[in-house]
C-alpha positions as CSV (number, residue, x, y, z in Angstrom):
1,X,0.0,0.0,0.0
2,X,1.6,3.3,-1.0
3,X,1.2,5.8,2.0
4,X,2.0,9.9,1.9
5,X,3.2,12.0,4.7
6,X,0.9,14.8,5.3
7,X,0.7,17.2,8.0
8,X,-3.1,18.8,8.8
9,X,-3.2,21.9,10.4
10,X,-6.4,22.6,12.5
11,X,-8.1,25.4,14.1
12,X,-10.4,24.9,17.0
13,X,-12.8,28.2,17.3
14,X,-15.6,26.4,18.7
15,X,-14.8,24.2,22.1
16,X,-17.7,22.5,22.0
17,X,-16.2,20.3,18.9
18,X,-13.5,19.2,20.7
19,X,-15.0,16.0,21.9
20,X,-16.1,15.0,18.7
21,X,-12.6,16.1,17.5
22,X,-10.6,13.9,19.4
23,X,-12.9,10.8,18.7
24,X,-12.4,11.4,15.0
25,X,-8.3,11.4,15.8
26,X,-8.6,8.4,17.7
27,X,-10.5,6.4,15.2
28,X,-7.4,7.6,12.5
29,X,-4.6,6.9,15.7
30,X,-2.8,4.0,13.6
31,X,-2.0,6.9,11.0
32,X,-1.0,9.6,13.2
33,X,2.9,9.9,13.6
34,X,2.5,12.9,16.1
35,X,0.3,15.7,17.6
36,X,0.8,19.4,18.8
37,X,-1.8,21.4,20.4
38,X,-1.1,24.7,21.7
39,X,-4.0,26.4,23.1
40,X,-4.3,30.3,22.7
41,X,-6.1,31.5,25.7
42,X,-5.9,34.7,24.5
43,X,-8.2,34.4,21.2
44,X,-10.1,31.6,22.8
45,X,-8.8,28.7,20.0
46,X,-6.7,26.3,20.0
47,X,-4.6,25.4,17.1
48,X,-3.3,21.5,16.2
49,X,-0.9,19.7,13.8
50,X,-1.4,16.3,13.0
51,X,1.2,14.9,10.9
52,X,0.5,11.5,9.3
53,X,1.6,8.6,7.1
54,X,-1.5,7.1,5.5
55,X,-3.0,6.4,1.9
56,X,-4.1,9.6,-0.1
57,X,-8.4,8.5,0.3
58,X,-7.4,8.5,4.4
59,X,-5.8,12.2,4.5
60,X,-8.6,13.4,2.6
61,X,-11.3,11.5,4.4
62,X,-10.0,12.9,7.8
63,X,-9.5,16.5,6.9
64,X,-12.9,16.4,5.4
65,X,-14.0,15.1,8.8
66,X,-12.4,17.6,10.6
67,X,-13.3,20.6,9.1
68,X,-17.0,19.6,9.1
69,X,-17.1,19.9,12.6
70,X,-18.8,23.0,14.0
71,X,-16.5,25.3,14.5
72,X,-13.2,23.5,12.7
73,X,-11.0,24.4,10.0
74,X,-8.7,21.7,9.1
75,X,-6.0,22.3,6.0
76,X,-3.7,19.2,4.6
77,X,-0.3,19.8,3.2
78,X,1.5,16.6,1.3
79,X,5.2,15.9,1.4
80,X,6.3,16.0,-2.0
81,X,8.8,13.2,-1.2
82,X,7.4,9.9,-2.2
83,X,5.2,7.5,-0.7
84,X,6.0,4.5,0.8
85,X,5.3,1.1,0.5
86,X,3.6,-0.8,3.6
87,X,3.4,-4.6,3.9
């Protein structure tokens, strides 16, 4: 299976999204490589990077996901290195 690195940036304006959020991560968790959350008190968001090796259908269904959530803006950036090749 051929896989892409992609990082997906995400902005949280809406807190109450969060829950359904993190559900949506953990059902893609074999994907993720790593997380970053920084919350900005100060604007009232908080702002995420996923990054993640996974087929191109996965990326795309997990941003679309995201940024369907109330409140949620979710962009995807690929690696333009190759993919890999999973057993």
């Amino acid at each position: 299976m051929v896989t892409r690195i992609a990082l997906i940036g995400i902005i949280v304006e809406e807190p109450s999204s969060t829950e359904r959020l993190n559900a949506l991560l953990h059902e893609f968790s074999n994907y993720i490589v790593g997380r970053m959350g920084v919350p900005y008190r100060e604007r009232g968001i908080s702002i995420i990077s996923i990054i993640v090796d996974a087929p191109a259908d996965v990326i795309s269904s997990l941003s679309g996901k995201l940024g369907m959530l109330p409140g949620v803006a979710a962009k995807t950036m690929y690696s333009k290195a190759g993919g890999s090749h999973g057993s």
